[in-house]
Rosetta silent file (secondary structure, phi, psi, omega in degrees, C-alpha in Angstrom):
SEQUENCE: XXXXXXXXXXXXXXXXXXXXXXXXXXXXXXXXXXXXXXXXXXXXXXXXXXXXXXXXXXXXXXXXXXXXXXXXXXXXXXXXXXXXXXXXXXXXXXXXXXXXXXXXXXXXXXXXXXXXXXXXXXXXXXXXXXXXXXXXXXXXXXXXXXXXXXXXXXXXXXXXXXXXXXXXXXXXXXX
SCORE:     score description
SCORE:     0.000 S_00000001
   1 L     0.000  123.676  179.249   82.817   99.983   93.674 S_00000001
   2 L   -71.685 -163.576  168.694   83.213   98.753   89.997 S_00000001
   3 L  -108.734  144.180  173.835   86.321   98.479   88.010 S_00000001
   4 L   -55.941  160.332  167.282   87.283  101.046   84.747 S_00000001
   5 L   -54.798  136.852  175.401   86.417   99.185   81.415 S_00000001
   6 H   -34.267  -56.428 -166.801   88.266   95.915   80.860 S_00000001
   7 H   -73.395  -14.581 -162.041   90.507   96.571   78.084 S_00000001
   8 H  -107.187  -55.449  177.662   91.662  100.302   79.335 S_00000001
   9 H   -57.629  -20.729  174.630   91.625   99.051   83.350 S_00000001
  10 H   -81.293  -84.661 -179.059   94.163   95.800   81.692 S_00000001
  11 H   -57.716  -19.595  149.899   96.899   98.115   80.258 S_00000001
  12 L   -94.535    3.645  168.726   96.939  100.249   82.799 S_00000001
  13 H   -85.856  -60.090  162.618   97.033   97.898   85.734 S_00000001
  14 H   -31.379 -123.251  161.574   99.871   96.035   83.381 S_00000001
  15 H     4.888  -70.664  179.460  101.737   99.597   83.266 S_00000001
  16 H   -66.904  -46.090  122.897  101.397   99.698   87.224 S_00000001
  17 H    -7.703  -49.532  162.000  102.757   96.333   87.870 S_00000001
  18 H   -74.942  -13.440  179.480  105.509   97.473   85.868 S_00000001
  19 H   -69.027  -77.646 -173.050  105.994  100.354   87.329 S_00000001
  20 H   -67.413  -14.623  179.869  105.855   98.915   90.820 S_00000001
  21 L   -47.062  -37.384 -175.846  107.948   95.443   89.945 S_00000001
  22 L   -62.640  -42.657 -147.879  111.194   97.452   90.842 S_00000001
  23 L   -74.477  125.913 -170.708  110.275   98.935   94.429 S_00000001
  24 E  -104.054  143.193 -173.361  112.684   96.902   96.573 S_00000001
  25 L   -56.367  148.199 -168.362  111.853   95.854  100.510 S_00000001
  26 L   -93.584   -9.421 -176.711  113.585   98.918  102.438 S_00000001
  27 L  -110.205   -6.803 -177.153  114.738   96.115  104.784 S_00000001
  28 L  -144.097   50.306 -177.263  116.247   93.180  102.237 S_00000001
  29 L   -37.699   -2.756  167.163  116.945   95.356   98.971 S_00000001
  30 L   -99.926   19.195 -178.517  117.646   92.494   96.952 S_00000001
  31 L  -135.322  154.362  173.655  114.258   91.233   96.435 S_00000001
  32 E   -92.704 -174.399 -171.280  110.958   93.825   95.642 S_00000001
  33 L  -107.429   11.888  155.084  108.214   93.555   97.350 S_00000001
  34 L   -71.050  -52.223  177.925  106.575   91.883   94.960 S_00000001
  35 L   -84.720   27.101  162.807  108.180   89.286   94.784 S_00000001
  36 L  -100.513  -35.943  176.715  108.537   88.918   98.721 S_00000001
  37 L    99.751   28.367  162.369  104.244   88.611   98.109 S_00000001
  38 L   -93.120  -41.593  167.742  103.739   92.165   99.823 S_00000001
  39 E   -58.224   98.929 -179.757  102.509   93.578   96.652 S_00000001
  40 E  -110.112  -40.456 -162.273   98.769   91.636   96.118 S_00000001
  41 E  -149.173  147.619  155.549   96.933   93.435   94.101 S_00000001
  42 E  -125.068  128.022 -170.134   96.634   96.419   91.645 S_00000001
  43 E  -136.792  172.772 -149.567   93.366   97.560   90.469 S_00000001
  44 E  -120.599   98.622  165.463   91.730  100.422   88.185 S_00000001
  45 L   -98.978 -136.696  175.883   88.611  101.634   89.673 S_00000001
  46 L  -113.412  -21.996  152.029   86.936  104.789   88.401 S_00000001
  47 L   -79.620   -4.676  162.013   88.244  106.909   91.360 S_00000001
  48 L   136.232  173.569  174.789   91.240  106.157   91.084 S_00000001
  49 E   -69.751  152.370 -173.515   94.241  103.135   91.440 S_00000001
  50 E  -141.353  141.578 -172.306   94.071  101.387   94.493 S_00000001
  51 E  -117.779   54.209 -151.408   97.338   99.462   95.538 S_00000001
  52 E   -73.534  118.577  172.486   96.838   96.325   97.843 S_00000001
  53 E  -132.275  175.859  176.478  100.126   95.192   99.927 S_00000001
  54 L  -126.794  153.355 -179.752   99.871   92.814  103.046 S_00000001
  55 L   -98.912  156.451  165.554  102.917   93.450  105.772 S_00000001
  56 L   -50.662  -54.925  170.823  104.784   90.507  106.496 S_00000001
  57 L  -126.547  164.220  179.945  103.367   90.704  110.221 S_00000001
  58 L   -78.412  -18.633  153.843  100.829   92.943  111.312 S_00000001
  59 L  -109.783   56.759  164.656  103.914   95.398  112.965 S_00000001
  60 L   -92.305  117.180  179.452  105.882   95.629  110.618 S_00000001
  61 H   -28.513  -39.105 -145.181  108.183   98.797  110.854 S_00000001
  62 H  -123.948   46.152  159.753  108.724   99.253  107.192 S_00000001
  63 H   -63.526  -43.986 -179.289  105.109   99.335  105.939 S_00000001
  64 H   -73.396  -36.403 -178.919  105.091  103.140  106.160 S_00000001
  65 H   -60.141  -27.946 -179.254  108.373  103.119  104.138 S_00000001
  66 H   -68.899  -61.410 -178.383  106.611  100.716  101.514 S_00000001
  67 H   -39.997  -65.281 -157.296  103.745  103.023  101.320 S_00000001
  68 H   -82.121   -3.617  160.085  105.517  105.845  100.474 S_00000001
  69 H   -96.767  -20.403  169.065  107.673  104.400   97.877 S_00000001
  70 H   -53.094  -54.635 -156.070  104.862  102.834   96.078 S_00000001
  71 H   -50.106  -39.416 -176.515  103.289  106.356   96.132 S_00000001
  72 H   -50.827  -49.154 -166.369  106.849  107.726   95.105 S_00000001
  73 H   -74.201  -63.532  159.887  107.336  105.202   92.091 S_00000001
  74 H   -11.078  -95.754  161.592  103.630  106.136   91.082 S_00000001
  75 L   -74.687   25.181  133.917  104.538  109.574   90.565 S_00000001
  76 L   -91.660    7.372  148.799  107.357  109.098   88.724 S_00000001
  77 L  -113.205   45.470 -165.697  105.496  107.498   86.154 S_00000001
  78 L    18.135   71.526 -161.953  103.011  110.140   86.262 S_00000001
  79 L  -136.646  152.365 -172.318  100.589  108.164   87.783 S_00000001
  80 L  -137.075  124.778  149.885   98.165  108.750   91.515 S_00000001
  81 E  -168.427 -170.876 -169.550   96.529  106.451   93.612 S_00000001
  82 E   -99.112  161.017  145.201   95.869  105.276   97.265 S_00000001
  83 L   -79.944  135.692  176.531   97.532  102.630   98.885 S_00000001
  84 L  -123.164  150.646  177.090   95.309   99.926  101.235 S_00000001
  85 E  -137.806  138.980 -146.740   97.056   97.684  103.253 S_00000001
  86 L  -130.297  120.530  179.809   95.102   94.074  103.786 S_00000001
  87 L   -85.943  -64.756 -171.348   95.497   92.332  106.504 S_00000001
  88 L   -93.762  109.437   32.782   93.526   89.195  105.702 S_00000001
  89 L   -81.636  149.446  165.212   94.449   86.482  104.198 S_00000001
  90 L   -78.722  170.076 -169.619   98.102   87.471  106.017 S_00000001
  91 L  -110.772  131.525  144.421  100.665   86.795  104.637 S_00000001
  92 L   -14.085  111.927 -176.409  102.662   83.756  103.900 S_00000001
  93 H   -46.413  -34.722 -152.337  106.530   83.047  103.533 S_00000001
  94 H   -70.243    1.644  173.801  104.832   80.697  100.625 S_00000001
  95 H   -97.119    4.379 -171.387  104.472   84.194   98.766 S_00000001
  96 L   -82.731  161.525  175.312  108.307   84.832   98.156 S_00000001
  97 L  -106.502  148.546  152.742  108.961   83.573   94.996 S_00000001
  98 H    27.218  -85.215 -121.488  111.546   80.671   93.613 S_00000001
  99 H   -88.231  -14.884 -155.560  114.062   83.185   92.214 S_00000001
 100 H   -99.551  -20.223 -177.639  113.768   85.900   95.404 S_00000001
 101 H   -93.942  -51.746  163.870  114.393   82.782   98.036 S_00000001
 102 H   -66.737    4.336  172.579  117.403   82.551   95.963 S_00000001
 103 H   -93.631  -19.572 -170.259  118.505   85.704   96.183 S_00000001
 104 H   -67.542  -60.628  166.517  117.786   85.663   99.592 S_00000001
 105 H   -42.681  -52.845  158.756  120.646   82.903   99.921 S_00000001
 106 H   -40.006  -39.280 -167.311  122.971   84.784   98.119 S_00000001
 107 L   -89.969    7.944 -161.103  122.569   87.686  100.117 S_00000001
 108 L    82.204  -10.310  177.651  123.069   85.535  103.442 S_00000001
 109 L  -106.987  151.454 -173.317  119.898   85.077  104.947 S_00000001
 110 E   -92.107  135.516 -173.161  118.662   81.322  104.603 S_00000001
 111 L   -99.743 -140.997 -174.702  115.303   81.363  103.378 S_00000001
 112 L   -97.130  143.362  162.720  111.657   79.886  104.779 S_00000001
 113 L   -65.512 -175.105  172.341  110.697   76.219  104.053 S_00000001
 114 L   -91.497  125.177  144.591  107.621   75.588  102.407 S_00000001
 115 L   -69.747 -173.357 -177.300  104.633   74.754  103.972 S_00000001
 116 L  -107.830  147.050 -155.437  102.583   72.349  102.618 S_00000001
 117 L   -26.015  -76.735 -121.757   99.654   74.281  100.488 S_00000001
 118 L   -97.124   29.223  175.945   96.861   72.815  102.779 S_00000001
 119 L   -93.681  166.795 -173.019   98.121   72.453  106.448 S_00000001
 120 L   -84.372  170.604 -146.072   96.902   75.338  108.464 S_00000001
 121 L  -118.280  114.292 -165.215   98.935   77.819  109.090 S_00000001
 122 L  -101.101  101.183  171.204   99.950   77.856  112.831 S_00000001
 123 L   -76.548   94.018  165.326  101.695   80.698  114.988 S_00000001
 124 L   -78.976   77.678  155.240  104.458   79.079  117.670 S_00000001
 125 L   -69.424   27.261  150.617  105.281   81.804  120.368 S_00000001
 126 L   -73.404  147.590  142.365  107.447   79.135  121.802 S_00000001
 127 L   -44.754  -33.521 -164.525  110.937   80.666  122.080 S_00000001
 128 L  -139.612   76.785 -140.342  112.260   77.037  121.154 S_00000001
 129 L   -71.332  168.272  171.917  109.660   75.243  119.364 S_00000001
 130 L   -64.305  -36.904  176.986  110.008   71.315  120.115 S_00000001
 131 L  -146.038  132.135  174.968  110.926   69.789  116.266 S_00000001
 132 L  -136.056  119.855  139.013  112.161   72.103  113.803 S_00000001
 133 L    17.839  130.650 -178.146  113.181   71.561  110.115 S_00000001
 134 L   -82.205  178.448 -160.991  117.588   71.803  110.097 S_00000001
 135 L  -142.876   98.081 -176.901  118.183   75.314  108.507 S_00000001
 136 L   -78.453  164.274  176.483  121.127   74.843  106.005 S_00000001
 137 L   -81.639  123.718  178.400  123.861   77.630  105.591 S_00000001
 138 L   -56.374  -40.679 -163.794  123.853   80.157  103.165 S_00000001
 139 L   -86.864  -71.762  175.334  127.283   80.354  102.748 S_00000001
 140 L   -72.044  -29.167 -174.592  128.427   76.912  103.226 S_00000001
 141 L    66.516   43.811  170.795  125.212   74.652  102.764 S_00000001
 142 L   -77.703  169.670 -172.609  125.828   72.912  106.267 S_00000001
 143 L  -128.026  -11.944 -179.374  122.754   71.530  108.061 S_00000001
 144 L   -61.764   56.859  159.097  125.151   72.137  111.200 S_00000001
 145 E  -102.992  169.444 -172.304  123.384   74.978  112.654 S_00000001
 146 E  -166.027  132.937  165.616  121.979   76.124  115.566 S_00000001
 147 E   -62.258  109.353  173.451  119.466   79.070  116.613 S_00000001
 148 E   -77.569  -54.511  177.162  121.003   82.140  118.632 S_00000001
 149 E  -134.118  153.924 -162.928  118.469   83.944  118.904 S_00000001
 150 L  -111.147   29.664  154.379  114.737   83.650  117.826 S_00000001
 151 L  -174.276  141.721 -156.441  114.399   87.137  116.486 S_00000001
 152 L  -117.715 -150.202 -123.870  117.237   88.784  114.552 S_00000001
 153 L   -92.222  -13.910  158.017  117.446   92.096  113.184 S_00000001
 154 L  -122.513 -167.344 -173.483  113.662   92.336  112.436 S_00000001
 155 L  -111.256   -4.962  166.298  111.102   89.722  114.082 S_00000001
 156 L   -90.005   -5.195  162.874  110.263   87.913  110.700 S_00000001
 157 E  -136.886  171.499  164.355  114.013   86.391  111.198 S_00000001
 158 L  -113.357 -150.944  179.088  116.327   84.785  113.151 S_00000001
 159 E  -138.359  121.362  161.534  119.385   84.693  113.997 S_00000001
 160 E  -152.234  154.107 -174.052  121.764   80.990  113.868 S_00000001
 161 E   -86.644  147.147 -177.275  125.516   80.348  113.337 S_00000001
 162 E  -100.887  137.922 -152.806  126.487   78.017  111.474 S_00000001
 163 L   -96.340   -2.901 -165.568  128.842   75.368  113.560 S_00000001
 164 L   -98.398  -56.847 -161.610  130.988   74.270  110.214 S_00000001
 165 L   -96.387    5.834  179.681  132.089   77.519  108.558 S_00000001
 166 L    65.796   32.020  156.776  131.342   79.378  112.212 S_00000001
 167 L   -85.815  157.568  171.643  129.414   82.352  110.562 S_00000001
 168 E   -90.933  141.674  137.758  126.284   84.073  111.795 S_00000001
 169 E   -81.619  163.511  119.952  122.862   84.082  109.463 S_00000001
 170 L   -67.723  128.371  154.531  119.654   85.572  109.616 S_00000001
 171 E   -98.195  122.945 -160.585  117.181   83.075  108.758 S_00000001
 172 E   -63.922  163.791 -175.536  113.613   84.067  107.167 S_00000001
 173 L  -108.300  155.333  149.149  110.798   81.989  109.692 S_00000001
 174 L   -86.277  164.729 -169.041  108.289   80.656  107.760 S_00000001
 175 L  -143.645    0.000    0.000  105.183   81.925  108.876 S_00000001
């Protein structure tokens, strides 16, 4: 399937990107989902816009909710296309951006390190992996923490207390 002509398919891809820049995760409303790195791609074919997001995990509950606000956003800027949702490459804490991992902090949840670009990207379905990164406090910036539970209110976080100001977090995993 080709793409619309360059210069007409560029301004209106631009114009959907702005459009969609706004749509906020239905589960952490202070960051969008672009800039969580659910939002990959928008492109102009000749049948219409096509909308590329990747879920966080492959079950993530609020995919359908995503969907339907893209679509939602769309036509309120009198605009139609499908959504696809893309599995492969999955996706990477290493897609939130700078400013959204600080918002993240603000809002209480502490957010994922950084991998490093090229190590491979590893799933641990230990409950308690053996060496873990400390996890500082949002609220306080203590390194004094400790993991309660190893999935919090969704399964992309967790849940640890902090032992200095004694509040609970969510913490984002890196994945």
């Amino acid at each position: 399937m080709s793409l619309v002509a360059a210069p007409e398919a560029a301004d209106l891809c631009a114009r959907v990107w702005a459009v969609l820049e706004s749509i906020p995760d239905p589960e952490i409303p202070v960051v969008s989902i672009r800039e969580l790195g659910i939002l990959r791609e928008v492109n102009a074919r000749p049948d219409g816009l096509e909308i590329v997001i990747t879920p966080t995990y492959s079950g993530c509950p609020a995919m359908g909710q995503i969907e339907d606000d893209i679509v939602g956003a769309l036509a309120a800027a009198g605009l139609t296309g499908k959504v696809v949702t893309q599995l492969a490459p999955g996706w990477t804490t290493d897609w939130i951006t700078p400013d959204a991992k600080e918002r993240l902090r603000a809002y209480g949840i502490a957010p994922p390190h950084t991998s490093t670009p090229d190590a491979p990207q590893v799933v641990n379905f230990a409950v308690r992996p053996l060496a873990r990164a400390p996890v500082a406090c949002p609220r306080c910036g203590s390194l004094d923490t400790t993991e309660t539970s190893h999935f919090s209110s969704t399964a992309c976080k967790a849940l640890y207390r902090c032992l200095a100001c004694r509040e609970p977090f969510d913490y984002f995993k890196p994945y």
